[in-house]
N, C-alpha and C positions, 0 to 999 in steps of 0.2 A: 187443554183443560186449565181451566184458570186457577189460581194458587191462592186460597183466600190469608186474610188479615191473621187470622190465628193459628194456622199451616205455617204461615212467616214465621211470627214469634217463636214458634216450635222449636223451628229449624235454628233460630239462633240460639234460643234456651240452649239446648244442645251441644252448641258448637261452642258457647260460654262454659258451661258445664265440664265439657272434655279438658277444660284447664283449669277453671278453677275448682280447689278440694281444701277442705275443713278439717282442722285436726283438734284437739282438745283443747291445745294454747292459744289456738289461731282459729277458734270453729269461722262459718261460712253463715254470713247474714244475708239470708234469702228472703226476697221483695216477693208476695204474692197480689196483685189489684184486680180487684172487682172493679164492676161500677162504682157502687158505693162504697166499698170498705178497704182499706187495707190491713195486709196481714205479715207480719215481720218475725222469722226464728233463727235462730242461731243453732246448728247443725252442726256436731261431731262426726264427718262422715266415716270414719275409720271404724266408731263403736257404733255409727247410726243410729245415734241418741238427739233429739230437741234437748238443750241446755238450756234454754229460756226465750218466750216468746211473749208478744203484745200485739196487740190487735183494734180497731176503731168499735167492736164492739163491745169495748171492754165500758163499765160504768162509768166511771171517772172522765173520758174520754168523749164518752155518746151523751152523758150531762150536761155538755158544756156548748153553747154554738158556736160553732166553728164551720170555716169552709174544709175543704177536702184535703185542701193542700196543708192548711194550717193544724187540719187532724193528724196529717204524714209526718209533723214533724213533734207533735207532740207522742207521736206513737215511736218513734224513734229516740224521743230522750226517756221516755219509758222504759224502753228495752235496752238502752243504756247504761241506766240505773240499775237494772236487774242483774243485768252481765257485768258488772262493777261488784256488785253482791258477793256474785261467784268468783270476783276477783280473773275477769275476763277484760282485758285491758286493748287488745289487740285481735280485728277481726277481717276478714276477707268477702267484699262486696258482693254479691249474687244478685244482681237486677233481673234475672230472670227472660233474657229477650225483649223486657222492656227501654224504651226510650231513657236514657239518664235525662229526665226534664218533668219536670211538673213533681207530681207527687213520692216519686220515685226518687226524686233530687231530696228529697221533703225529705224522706226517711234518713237518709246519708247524714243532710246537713242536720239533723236531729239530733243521731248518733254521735255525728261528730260533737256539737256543743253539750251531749252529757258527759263526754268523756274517753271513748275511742277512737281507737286512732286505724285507719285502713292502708 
């Protein structure tokens, strides 16, 4: 039986997952990708709280044209910004089983140029 595309991802989510963990100083910035949208939160997994989260359909964001990739890294100095707010300096990458390349690099290099550091 054949192992599709998203059975893969799964499996690696998973396998990412089992090492990396989020804590209050350090929460866990988790990549979710749609087709169209990305969606980016920063997770206290110890209290199992969202500390702050930004998304491509946010108005400021879906306003403006842009291509996909150039949305991932506006969505990431967003949420940069935000976790700056809460005085969150310092956070731990969660790509999700996805590829680090394309929009998912977007988000990183995003983050990074608001302000965090991985």
């Amino acid at each position: 039986m054949a192992v599709t595309k998203s059975e893969r991802r799964e499996r690696r989510r998973r396998r990412v997952r089992s090492t990396v963990h989020g804590v209050a100083n350090r929460p866990r910035l988790n990549v979710f990708r749609s087709d169209k949208h990305i969606h980016v939160q920063l997770i206290d997994d110890e209290a199992g709280h969202t500390l702050a989260a930004a998304s491509t359909l946010e108005k400021d964001i879906q306003s403006r044209k842009m291509k996909k990739t150039e949305q991932a890294v506006a969505v990431g100095k967003l949420l940069a910004e935000r976790a700056l707010a809460k005085q969150i300096t310092q956070v731990v990458f969660d790509r999700a089983g996805y590829r680090y390349h394309g929009r998912v690099k977007g988000v990183a290099d995003g983050a990074r140029e608001g302000g965090l550091k991985f």
